[in-house]
Every structure is written in C-alpha cells, then in structure tokens.
N, C-alpha and C positions, 0 to 999 in steps of 0.2 A: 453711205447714205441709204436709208431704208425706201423702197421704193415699195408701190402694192404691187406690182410683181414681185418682189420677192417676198411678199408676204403672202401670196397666193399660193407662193411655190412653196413657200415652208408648208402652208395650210395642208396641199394638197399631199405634200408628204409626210407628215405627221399628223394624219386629221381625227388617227384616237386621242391624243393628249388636247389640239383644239375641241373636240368633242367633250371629254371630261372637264376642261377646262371652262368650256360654254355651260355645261351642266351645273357644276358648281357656283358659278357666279348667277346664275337664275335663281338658283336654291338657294344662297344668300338673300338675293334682292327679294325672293317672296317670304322668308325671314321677316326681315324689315318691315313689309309693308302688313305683312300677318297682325305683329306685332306694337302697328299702330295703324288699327282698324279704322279707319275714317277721321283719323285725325286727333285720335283719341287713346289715350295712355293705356296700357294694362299694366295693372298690379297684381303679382305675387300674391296669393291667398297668407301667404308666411306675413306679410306686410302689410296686410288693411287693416287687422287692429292697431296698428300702430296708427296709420290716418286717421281711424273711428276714434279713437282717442285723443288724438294731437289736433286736428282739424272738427273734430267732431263731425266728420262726414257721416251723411245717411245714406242707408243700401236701399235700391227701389229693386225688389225681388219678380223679375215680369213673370215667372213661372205660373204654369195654372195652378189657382186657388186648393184641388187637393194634394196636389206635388208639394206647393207652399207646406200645407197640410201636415204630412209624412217627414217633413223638417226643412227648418227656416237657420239662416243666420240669426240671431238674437238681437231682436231692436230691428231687425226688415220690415218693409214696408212692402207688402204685395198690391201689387199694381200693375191693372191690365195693359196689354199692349197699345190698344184706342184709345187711352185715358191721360192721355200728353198734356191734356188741356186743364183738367180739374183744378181744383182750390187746394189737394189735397196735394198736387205735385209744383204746382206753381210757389207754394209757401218755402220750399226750397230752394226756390231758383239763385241764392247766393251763396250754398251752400256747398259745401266739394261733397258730388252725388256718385258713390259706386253702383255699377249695372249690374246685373249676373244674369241669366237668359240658361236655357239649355243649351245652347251655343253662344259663342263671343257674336258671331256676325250678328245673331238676332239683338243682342244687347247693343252691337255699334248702329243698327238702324234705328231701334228709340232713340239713342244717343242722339243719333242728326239729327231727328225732331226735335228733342230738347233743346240740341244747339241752335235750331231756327226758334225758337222762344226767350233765344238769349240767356241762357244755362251756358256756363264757363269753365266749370270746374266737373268733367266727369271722366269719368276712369270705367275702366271696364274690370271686373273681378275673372283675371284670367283663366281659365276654367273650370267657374264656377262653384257652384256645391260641392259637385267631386273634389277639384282640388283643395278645396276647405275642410274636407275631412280627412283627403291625404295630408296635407298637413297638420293631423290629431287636433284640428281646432271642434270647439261643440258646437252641435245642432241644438235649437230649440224645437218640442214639437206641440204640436196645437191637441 
C-alpha cells in the first residue's frame, strides 16, 4: 500500500526526476491552455484557406491600419480594436470569423468581446502574418 510517507520519502530522495517531472507536466498543461486561448480554437496558417474556402470564413485583421498597409491576407478586413460594436463587424456575427493580431493573446481578447456579442464561430490565426508567409501562402498589399 502507497502511503504519503512513502511518497514523501521517494520525493525526498529522488527530487531531480520529481523536479523534471513537475517541470514537464507544467509545460504540457501551459501547451494546452496556450493553445486554446480563451476558449477559442487556433488554426494552422497551412489550414485557413481551407476554412476561407469550405466555410467561407472572414479574417478580421485587428493590426494598425499601416501594418495592414505593408500586407494583408487577401479578402481581410481591418478592424480596429474598439470597434466590436459596428455594422461592419456585427454583419458577420454567424459567420466562422478568423483573428490575427500581432500577438494570439491580443486576438483571443477581441475574441471574448465578440463572444459576449454572441459570435460562435472564431478561431484565432496561430501566428499570425508571420506564419502565413512561413507557410509561402501570399500577402495582398494596399
């Protein structure tokens, strides 16, 4: 029978392999939750034209207007970050909407706005423009 004495006492005498072993299991579970930012999927840059095509999802590009500028995914829609609320973002609201942001975290916190507007379908574009071009897919540029 395993008692926590003896589990103390293994601990206490192997506490590099509990150490590594605490190590790894953190760096999985921040994995995990990295990887589903607020609730909300990310997709492969390799993979969203397959959605844009099969779903006909729309990209809301929240990047500043001259970044947009310098190059866009094709068919994006730039859209500031205050601007949750407009005509121009609520006309999608049943549509499956991909994020991109210079970072994912900035993309999953419009994202929870969205989702308190009742938006269902959004996905975050895992990282971003960069990885849309590391994946040789094209920029559009203004």
């Amino acid at each position: 029978m395993i008692t926590i004495q003896k589990i103390l006492t293994f601990t206490q005498a192997h506490w590099q392999i509990c150490a590594v072993f605490a190590v790894t299991l953190l760096l999985i579970i921040w994995e995990e939750l990295k990887n589903n930012i607020g609730g909300m999927p990310k997709i492969a840059a390799k993979d969203a034209p397959l959605l844009i095509n099969r779903e006909n999802a729309v990209i809301f590009d929240l990047r500043a207007p001259k970044i947009f500028a310098v190059g866009h995914i094709l068919g994006s829609i730039n859209i500031a970050k205050s601007d949750t609320e407009s005509k121009q973002i609520t006309a999608y609201k049943n549509k499956t909407v991909i994020l991109l942001d210079t970072t994912d975290a900035l993309a999953a916190t419009f994202g929870s706005k969205l989702k308190k507007q009742g938006f269902t379908k959004i996905t975050i574009l895992d990282g971003g423009v960069p990885a849309w071009q590391n994946a040789g897919l094209p920029l559009a540029k203004n």
